[in-house]
Each structure stands twice: as structure tokens, then as C-alpha cells.
C-alpha positions in Angstrom: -62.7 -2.9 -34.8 -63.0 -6.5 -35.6 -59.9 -8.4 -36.1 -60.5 -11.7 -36.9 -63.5 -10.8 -39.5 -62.7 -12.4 -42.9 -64.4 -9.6 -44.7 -62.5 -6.7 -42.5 -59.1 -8.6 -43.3 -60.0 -9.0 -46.9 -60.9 -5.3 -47.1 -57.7 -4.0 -45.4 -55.8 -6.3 -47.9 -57.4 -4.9 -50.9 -56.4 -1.3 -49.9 -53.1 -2.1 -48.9 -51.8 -3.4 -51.6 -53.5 -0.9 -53.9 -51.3 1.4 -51.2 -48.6 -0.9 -52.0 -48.2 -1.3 -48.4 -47.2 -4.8 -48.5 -46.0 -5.3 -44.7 -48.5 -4.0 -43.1 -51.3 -6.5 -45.1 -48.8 -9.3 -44.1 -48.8 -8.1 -40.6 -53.1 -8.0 -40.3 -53.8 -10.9 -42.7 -51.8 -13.3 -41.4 -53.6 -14.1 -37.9 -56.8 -14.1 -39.9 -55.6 -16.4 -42.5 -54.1 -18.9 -39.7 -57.8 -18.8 -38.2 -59.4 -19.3 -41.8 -56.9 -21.6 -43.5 -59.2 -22.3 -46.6 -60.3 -18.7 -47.5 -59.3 -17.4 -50.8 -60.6 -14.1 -50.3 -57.8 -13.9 -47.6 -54.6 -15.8 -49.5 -55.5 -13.6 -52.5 -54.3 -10.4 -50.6 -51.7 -12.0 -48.5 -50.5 -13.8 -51.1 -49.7 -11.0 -53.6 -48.6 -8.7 -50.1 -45.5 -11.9 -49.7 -45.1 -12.0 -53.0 -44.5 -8.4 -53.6 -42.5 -8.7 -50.4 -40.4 -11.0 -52.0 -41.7 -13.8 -49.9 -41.8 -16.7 -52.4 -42.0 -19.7 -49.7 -45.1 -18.1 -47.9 -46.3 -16.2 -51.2 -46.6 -19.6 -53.8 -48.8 -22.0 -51.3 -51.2 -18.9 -51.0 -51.1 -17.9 -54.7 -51.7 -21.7 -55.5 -54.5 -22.2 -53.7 -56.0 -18.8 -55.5 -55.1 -20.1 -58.9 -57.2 -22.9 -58.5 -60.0 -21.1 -58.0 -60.1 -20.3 -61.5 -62.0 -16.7 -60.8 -61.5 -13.7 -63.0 -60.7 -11.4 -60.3 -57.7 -13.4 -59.4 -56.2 -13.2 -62.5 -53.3 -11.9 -61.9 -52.2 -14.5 -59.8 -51.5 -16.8 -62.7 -49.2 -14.5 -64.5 -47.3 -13.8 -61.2 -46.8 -17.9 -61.0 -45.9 -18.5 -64.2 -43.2 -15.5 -64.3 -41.8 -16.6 -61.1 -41.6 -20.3 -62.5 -40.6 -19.3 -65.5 -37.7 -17.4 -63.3 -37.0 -20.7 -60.9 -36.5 -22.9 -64.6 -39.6 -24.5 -63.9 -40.5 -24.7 -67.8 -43.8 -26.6 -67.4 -45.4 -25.4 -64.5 -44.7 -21.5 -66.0 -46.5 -22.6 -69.3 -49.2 -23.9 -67.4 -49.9 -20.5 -65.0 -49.4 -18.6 -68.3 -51.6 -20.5 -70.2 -54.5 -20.2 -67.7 -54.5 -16.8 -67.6 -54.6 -16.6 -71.2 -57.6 -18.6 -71.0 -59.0 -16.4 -68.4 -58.4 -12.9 -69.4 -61.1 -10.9 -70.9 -60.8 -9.6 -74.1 -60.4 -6.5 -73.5 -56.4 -7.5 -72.3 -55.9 -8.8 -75.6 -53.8 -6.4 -77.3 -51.2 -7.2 -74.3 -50.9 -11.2 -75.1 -47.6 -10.7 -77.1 -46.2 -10.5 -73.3 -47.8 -13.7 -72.5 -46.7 -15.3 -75.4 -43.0 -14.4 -75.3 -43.0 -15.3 -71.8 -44.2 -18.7 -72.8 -41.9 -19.3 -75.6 -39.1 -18.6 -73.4 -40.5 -21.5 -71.0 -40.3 -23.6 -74.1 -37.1 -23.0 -74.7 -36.2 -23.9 -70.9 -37.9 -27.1 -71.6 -36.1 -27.7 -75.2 -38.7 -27.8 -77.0 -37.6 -25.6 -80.1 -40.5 -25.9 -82.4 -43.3 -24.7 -79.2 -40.9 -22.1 -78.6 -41.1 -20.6 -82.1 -45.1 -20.6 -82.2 -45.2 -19.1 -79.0 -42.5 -16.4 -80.4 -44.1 -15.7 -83.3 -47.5 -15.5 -81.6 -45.8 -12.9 -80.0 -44.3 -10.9 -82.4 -47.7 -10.4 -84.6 -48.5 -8.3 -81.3 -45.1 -6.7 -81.1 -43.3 -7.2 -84.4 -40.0 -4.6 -83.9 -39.4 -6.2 -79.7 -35.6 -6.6 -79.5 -36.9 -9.3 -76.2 -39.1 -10.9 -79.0 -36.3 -11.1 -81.5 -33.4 -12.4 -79.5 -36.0 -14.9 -78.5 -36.6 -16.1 -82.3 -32.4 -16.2 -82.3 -32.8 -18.7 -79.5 -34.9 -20.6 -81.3 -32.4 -20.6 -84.1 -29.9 -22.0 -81.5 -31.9 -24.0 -80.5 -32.6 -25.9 -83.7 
């Protein structure tokens, strides 16, 4: 009923992608985000809808510009950046993203870092830096001791050295 109202968009957003209905947030958000350039509460919905859309060059400005806002409710969007640099060889900038939403997730999430952390020790193996790598790896496997993915990533490490 109103189609440019940032809190309608937003709304619609939210539900669709819990609907995973990805093209039709893009298709609703979009002319409200080019109206209200700066609104987070708008990128944060459109943002994950392109990125689940596959989307990257629309998707990463938006999920950017949510990162920043360093909110807990955005969470996620740091552990989609950093998997997606982390996919592009972008060592730094994936240890960055992963990092922050390490720093960000509530405790609760805890028992789940071993993902984070192999995730970052394969960035710093991208970047060749061996000795990060294997803190980040074992990190990791105190959370997940018997991972294969954890493993071959200690063997890379080995390489590495």
C-alpha cells in the first residue's frame, strides 16, 4: 500500500528472504533503495536477496555498507564477505570480515567458531603466511578435532612450511 516506505520495504525484505524468495525482495527493494541510498535497514535485505541471487557486483557494495555498521543483527553479513573473499583469493579482506564477526557474535554461537576459524586459516594460507595459518587451524580443531576439512588444512600448513 505504500511503496516507497522504508519500513514497508524493509519489512517485505525480511520475509522474503526468510521465504527465500530472493527475486522478488530484489524486485521491491530496489526502487526504495535508489530513493534511500544510505539506509541500511534496506541494503541489509537487498543485499543478502543479490547475494543469495548470486549477484556479487550489486550484492558486496550493499553488504559493505551493512558491515560497517557494526550491529549484531547484521551479523551475518560479515561471514558472507569473508567466505566470498576468501573464495575471490582475497586473503586479507576475508580475515578481516571473519574476524569481525568473531568479535561480534554472541556467545551463545560459540561452540560453532571452529568454522570461523578454519575459514580463516585457509585465508592465511592464501596470503602465505604458514605460522597464522596453523593457529587459526588449530583453533579450529579444539572445536572440531576428527574434521577431515580441518585436517587437510593442518597438511597445508605442513606444505606450506
Amino acid at each position: 500500500m505504500e511503496p516507497g516506505s522504508v519500513k514497508a520495504a524493509a519489512g517485505l525484505g525480511t520475509v522474503g528472504n526468510a521465504l527465500q524468495d530472493y527475486s522478488r525482495v530484489v524486485e521491491k527493494l530496489k526502487p526504495v533503495m535508489d530513493a534511500n541510498p544510505t539506509e541500511v535497514t534496506l541494503a541489509y535485505p537487498l543485499g543478502v536477496a543479490l547475494f543469495k541471487l548470486r549477484r556479487y557486483p550489486e550484492s558486496l557494495p550493499l553488504l559493505e555498507t551493512v558491515s560497517g555498521a557494526d550491529k549484531l543483527e547484521y551479523l551475518i553479513v560479515n561471514y558472507y564477505l569473508g567466505t566470498y573473499y576468501l573464495y575471490e583469493q582475497r586473503g586479507e579482506l576475508a580475515i578481516t570480515k571473519l574476524q569481525r564477526y568473531l568479535a561480534q557474535r554472541p556467545e551463545r554461537l560459540a561452540p560453532n567458531d571452529f568454522q570461523i576459524h578454519e575459514l580463516i586459516g585457509k585465508a592465511h594460507l592464501i596470503r602465505k603466511d604458514p605460522a597464522s595459518a596453523r593457529a587459526s587451524f588449530q583453533r579450529a580443531q579444539a572445536g572440531r578435532p576428527e574434521s577431515p576439512t580441518i585436517q587437510m588444512g593442518m597438511a597445508a600448513v605442513l606444505e606450506m612450511e
